[in-house]
C-alpha positions in Angstrom: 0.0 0.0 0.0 1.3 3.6 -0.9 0.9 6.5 1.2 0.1 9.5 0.1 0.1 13.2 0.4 -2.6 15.3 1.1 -3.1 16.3 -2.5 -3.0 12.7 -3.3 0.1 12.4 -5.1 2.4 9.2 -4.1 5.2 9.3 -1.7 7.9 6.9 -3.1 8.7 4.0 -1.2 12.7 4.1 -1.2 12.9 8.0 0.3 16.2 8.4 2.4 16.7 11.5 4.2 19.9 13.3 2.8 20.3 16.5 4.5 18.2 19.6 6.1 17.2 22.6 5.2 19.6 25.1 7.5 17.9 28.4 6.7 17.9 31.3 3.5 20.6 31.9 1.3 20.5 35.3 0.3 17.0 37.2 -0.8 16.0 35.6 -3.8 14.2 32.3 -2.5 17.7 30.1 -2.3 17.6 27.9 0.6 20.8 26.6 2.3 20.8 22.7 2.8 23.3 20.5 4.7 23.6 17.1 3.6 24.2 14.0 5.5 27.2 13.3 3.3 30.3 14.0 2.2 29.1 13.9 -1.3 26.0 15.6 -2.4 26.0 14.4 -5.7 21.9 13.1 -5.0 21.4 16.1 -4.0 22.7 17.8 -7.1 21.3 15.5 -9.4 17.8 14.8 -8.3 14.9 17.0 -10.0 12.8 16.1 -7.2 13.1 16.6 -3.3 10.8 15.7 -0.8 10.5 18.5 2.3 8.3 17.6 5.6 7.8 21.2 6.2 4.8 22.6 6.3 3.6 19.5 5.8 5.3 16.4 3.7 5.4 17.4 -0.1 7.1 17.3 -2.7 9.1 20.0 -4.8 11.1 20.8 -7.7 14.7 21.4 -7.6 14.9 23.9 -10.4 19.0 24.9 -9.5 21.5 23.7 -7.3 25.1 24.2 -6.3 28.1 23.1 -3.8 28.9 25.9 -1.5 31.0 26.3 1.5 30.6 22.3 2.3 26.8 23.2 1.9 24.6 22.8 -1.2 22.6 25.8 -2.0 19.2 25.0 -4.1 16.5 27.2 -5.9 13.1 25.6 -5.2 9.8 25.9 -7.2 7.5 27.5 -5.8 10.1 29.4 -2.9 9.7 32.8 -4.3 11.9 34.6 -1.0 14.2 34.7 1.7 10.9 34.8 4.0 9.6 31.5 1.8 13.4 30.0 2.5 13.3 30.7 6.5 9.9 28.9 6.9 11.6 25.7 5.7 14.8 26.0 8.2 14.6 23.1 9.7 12.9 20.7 7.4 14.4 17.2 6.2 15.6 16.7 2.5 14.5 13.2 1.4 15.1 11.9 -2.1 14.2 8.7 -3.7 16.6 6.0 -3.7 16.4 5.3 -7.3 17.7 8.5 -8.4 21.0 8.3 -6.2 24.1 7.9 -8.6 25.4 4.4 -9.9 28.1 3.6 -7.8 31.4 1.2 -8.8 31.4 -2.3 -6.7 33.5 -1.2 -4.3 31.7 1.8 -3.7 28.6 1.8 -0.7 26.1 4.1 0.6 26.0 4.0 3.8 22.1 3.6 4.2 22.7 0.6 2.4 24.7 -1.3 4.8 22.1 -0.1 8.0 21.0 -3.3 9.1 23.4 -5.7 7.6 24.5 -8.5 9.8 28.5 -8.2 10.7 30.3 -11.2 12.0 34.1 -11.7 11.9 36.9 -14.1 10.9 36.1 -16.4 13.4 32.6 -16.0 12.3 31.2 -15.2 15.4 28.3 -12.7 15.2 28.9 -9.5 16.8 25.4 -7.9 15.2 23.7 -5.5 13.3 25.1 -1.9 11.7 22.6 0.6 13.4 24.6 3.6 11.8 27.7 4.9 10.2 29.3 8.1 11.4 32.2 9.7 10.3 35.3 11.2 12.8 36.9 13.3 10.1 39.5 10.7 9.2 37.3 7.9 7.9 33.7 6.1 8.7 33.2 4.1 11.5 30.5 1.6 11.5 28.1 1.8 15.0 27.3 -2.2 15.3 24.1 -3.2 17.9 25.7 -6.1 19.7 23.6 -9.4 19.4 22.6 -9.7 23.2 24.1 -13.0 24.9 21.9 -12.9 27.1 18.4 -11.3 27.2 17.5 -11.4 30.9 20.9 -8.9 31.6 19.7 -5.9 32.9 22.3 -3.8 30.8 22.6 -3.7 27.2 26.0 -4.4 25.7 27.8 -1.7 24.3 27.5 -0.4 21.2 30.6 -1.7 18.8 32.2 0.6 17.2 34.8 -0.4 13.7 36.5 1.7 11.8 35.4 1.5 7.9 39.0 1.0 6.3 40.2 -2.2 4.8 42.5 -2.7 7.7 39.1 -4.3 10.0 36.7 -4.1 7.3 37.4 -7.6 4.5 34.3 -7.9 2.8 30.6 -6.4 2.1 28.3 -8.4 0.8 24.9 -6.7 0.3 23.6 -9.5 -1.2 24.1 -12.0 1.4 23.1 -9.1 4.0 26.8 -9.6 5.6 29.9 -7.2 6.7 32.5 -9.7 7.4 35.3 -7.9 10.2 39.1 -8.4 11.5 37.7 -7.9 14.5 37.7 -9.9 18.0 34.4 -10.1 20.5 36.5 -8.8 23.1 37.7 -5.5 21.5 
């Protein structure tokens, strides 16, 4: 089943969230947007955003640029810097589909969210709940499979550096991050 919004149009199924809007850019309607990523190639390239503000919709990207580690977009229908400032705040999605091809050894990282990660030895040490990045390369945030599910604390979260060092292979099609990396690190 599809949702919709309000004015009936369908909301694709494969939205991910790639940035914010973080307020004006200049007078002329521009918004200022910063995206979840390094690379904002999908947000570059994609003639359609989604925007939850003032209510979920979607929009036309008519023009947009890099700037300052920010992107910088003229919207349809954003006419001023008042229009831009009453979208400060609101989350960017774009459809899946329309992110760039990538080469195989290439990954987004919302497409290895919930991939199983086990290691040499191949123990299980659980599921990627995130990626975040510490200025020098990714690191992969990994929910521990609990060992026991009557402990009153949770394990901690795992946390692996994304370099080829720990990381040997992703396979998205077996669902699988396979690590150099010891249950007791």
């Amino acid at each position: 089943m599809s949702r919709k919004t309000a004015e009936g149009t369908a909301i694709p199924e494969d939205l991910v969230v790639v940035g914010h809007v973080s307020g004006a850019y200049g007078i002329q309607g521009w918004v200022r947007i910063k995206p979840y990523s390094d690379d904002a190639d999908a947000l570059l390239h994609a003639k359609t955003w989604w925007i939850d503000k003032p209510d979920f919709h979607d929009v036309e990207m008519m023009q947009a640029k890099n700037h300052s580690g920010d992107v910088v977009a003229k919207l349809m229908g954003v006419a001023d810097r008042d229009a831009a400032e009453r979208l400060k705040g609101a989350a960017v999605h774009i459809p899946r589909s329309h992110f760039p091809a990538l080469s195989d050894d290439e990954f987004y990282w919302v497409d290895l969210i919930g991939l199983a990660v086990e290691n040499l030895q191949g123990e299980q040490l659980g599921v990627v709940s995130g990626l975040m990045d510490n200025g020098v390369h990714p690191i992969l945030q990994v929910l521990p499979k609990q060992a026991d599910p009557a402990a009153e604390k949770a394990a901690p979260e795992i946390l692996i550096p994304f370099v080829d060092q720990f990381v040997k292979t992703v396979d998205q099609c077996a669902k699988k991050i396979t690590v150099d990396w010891g249950l007791d690190y």
